[in-house]
C-alpha positions in Angstrom: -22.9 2.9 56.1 -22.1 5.9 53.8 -24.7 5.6 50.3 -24.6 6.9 47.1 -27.5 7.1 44.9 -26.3 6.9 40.9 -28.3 8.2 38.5 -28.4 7.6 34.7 -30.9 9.0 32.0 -28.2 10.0 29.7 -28.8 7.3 26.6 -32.1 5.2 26.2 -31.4 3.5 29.5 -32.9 4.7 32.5 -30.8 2.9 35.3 -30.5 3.7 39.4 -28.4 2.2 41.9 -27.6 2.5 46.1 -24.1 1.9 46.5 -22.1 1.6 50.0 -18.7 2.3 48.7 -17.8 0.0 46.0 -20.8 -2.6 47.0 -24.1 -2.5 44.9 -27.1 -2.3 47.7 -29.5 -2.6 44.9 -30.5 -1.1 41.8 -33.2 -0.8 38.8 -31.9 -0.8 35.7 -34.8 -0.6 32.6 -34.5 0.9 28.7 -37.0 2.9 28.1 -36.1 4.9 25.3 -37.8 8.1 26.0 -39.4 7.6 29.4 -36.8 8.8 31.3 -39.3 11.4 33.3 -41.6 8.7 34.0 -40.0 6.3 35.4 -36.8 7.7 37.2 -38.6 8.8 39.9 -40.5 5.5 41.3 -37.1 3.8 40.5 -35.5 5.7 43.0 -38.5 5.0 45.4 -38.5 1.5 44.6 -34.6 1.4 46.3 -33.6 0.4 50.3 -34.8 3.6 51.7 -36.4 5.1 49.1 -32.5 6.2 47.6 -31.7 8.0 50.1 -27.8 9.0 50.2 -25.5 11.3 51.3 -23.8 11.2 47.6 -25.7 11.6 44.5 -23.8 10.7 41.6 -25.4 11.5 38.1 -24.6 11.2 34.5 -23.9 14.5 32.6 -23.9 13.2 29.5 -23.5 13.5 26.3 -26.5 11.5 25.4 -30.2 12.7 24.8 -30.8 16.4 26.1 -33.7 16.0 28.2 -32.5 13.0 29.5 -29.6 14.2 30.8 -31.6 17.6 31.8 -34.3 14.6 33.6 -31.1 13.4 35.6 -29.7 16.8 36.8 -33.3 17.9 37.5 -33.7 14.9 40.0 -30.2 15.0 41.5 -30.6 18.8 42.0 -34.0 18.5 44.0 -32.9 14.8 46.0 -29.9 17.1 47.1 -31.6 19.6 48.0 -34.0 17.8 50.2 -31.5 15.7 51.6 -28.9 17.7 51.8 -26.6 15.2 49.6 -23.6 16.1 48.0 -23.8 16.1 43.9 -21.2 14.3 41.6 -21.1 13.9 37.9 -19.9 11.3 35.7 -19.5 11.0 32.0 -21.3 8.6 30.1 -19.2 7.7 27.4 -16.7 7.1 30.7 -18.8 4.5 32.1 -19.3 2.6 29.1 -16.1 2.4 28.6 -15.6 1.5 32.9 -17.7 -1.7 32.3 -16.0 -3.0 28.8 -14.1 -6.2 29.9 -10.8 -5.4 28.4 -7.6 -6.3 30.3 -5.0 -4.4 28.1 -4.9 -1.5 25.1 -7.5 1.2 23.9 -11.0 1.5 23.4 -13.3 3.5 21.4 -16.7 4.4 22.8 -19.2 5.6 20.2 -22.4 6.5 21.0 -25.6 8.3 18.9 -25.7 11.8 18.8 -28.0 14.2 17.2 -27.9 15.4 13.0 -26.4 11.6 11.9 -23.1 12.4 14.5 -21.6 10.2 16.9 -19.7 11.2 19.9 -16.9 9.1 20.4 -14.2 9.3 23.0 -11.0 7.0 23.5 -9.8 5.5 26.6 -7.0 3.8 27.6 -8.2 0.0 29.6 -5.5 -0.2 32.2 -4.7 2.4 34.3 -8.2 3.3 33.1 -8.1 7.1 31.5 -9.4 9.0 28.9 -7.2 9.7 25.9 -8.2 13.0 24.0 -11.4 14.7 24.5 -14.4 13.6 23.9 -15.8 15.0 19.9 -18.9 14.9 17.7 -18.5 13.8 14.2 -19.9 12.5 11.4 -19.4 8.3 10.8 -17.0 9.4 8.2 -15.1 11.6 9.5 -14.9 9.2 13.1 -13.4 6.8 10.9 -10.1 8.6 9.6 -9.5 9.4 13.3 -10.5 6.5 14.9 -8.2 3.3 14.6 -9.0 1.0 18.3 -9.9 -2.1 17.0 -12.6 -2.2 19.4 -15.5 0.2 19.5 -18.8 0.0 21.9 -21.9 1.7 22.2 -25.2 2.8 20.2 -23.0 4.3 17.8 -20.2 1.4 17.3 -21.9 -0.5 14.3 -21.8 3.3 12.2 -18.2 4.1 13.0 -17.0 0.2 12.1 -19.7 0.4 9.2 -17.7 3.9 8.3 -14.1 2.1 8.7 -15.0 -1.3 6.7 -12.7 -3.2 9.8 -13.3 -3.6 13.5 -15.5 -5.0 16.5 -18.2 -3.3 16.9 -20.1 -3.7 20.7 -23.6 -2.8 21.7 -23.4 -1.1 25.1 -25.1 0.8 27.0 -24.2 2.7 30.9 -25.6 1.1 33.7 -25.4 3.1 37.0 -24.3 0.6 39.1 -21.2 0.8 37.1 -20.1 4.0 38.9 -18.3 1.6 41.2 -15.6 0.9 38.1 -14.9 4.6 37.6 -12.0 6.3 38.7 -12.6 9.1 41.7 -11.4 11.8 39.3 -14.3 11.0 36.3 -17.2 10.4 39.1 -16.8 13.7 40.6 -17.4 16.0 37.9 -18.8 19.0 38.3 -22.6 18.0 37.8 -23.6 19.9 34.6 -24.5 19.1 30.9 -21.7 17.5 29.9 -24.1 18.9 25.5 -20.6 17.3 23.2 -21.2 19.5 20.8 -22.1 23.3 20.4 -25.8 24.1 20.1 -28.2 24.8 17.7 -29.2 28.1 18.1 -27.3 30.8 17.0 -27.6 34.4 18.7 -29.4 36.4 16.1 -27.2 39.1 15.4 
C-alpha cells in the first residue's frame, strides 16, 4: 500500500484525506472558516495511522494567506519527520476536478482579498486549465468571462457582475485530489498568492 496524505486549508474549508492511489482510505472534511491552525492537526491524527504517507499532497492556493501558509507549514514538518515526498495542487484546479460536467468550459471563481475574485477557466474533458489563473474585480471578470457555468465562493459576484449564468457554490475537498491530473497534483509546493502583494519596497 503506497498513501498519500492530502491537505487543504486554502479556502474556509479545512479538509484531509489518506489515499492509496485513486481509493479514499478515509478523510475529515469540516468548514471552519478561520480555524484552519486548530483543527488541521488532530484531523490528520484522527486518520488510519495517524496520516502517515509516503506522499503529501497540499493545496497552494490561492485562497486565504495563512491558510494556505497553515497547509505548507504542516506538509513541510509531516515531511520532514516522515521523510514524505511533498506535492502541490491548485485550488481553483480541484474545484473545478470535482464539478460534474461531461463536456465544455468552466469558470471557477473564488473570494479573494480587496472585493477581487480569482477566477481561472478550465476545459471539462480532457480536463486542463485554459489561461492562467487572474485576480480581478467582479466587473472586470465579467467582460472576460463568458462559461455559462461558474462555481465557487466567488460565482454568485461574477454572475451578479454578468446579469446571465449559473452560478455554483463550491468548495475543495481534499479527497478530490484523486480527480486531478498528475501534472496539477505535483506542483511545486509553494504559495500559489494570485495576485502581487501588498507591500511595496519603500524606495
Amino acid at each position: 500500500m503506497t498513501l498519500s496524505l492530502a491537505i487543504e486549508t486554502a479556502t474556509a474549508s479545512c479538509s484531509v484525506a489518506l489515499l492509496d492511489g485513486d481509493t479514499v482510505v478515509a478523510e475529515r472534511h469540516e468548514i471552519v472558516g478561520r480555524g484552519h491552525a486548530e483543527r488541521l492537526v488532530p484531523m490528520i491524527a484522527e486518520l488510519p495511522g495517524a496520516g502517515k504517507a509516503r506522499t503529501i499532497l497540499v493545496d497552494c492556493g490561492p485562497g486565504s494567506f495563512t491558510g494556505v501558509r497553515v497547509g505548507l507549514a504542516a506538509a513541510r514538518a509531516l515531511g520532514l519527520g516522515w521523510n514524505a515526498e511533498i506535492l502541490g495542487f491548485s485550488s481553483v484546479a480541484l474545484i473545478a476536478a470535482a464539478a460534474r460536467e461531461t463536456a465544455g468550459t468552466i469558470t471557477v471563481a473564488i473570494t479573494g482579498g480587496h472585493g477581487e475574485l480569482f477566477v481561472q477557466r478550465f476545459a471539462v474533458s480532457p480536463f486542463h486549465a485554459i489561461g492562467e489563473l487572474a485576480s480581478l474585480t467582479p466587473a472586470e471578470a465579467a467582460t472576460v468571462i463568458s462559461d455559462e457555468i461558474v462555481i465557487g465562493s466567488g460565482a454568485a459576484a461574477l454572475i451578479a457582475a454578468r446579469g446571465h449564468g449559473d452560478a455554483r457554490e463550491g468548495l475543495p475537498r481534499a479527497a478530490d485530489v484523486i480527480l486531478l491530473p498528475r501534472a496539477l497534483a505535483a506542483l511545486p509546493p509553494r504559495p500559489i498568492y494570485g495576485r502581487a502583494p501588498d507591500a511595496r519596497p519603500q524606495p
